[in-house]
Structures are given as C-alpha cells and as structure tokens.
C-alpha angles and dihedrals in degrees: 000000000000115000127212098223093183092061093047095048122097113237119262093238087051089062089043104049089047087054100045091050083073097035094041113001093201103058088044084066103048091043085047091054091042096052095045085060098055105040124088114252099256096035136149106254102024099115093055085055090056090047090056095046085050101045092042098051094047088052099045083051092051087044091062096034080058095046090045095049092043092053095048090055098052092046 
C-alpha cells in the first residue's frame, strides 16, 4: 500500500510560525494567520496554525501587560 507523504507533512510556514509564537510572538501571529490561509479546511497542520496564532497572541498580550505594568512603575 503506496502513501502519499506530501499530503501527510506539515508546511514548512506552519512549523515556523509555531516556533516563532514562542521566539517573537508577533510574527507567530502574522505567519499563523498566513498559514491558515492558506491551508485547506480539513488539513494536516491546521491545528498547529490555529496554536501559534493563539500563543502568540496570549504572549504578545503578557508582553504588553509587562511593559505596561514596568513603565508605570518607573514613572
């Protein structure tokens, strides 16, 4: 029984974007959004897409929570 292993990889922009939420949240984002439009409905790595954009989002929310929270002490 013969496989098709390009329909069962994740895409490359999937992995980075996942990988990037933690690195630079930001981007994460932007690559996560990227990737799940590009990406079929029921396609391998989707799910992964959606986890960066959602990672990424809730740490570049803590990272300006923390910024907020730092300046307003030091002012």
């Amino acid at each position: 029984m013969a496989s098709n292993t390009s329909t069962n990889k994740i895409p490359p922009l999937t992995i980075v974007a996942f990988v990037a939420s933690f690195l630079l949240p930001i981007a994460g984002v932007v690559l996560g959004v990227l990737s799940l439009v590009r990406l079929p409905r029921r396609s391998r790595g989707r799910g992964l897409a959606i986890a960066s954009v959602v990672i990424g989002a809730v740490l570049t929310g803590l990272t300006v929570l923390g910024w907020m929270s730092w300046l307003s002490l030091t002012a």
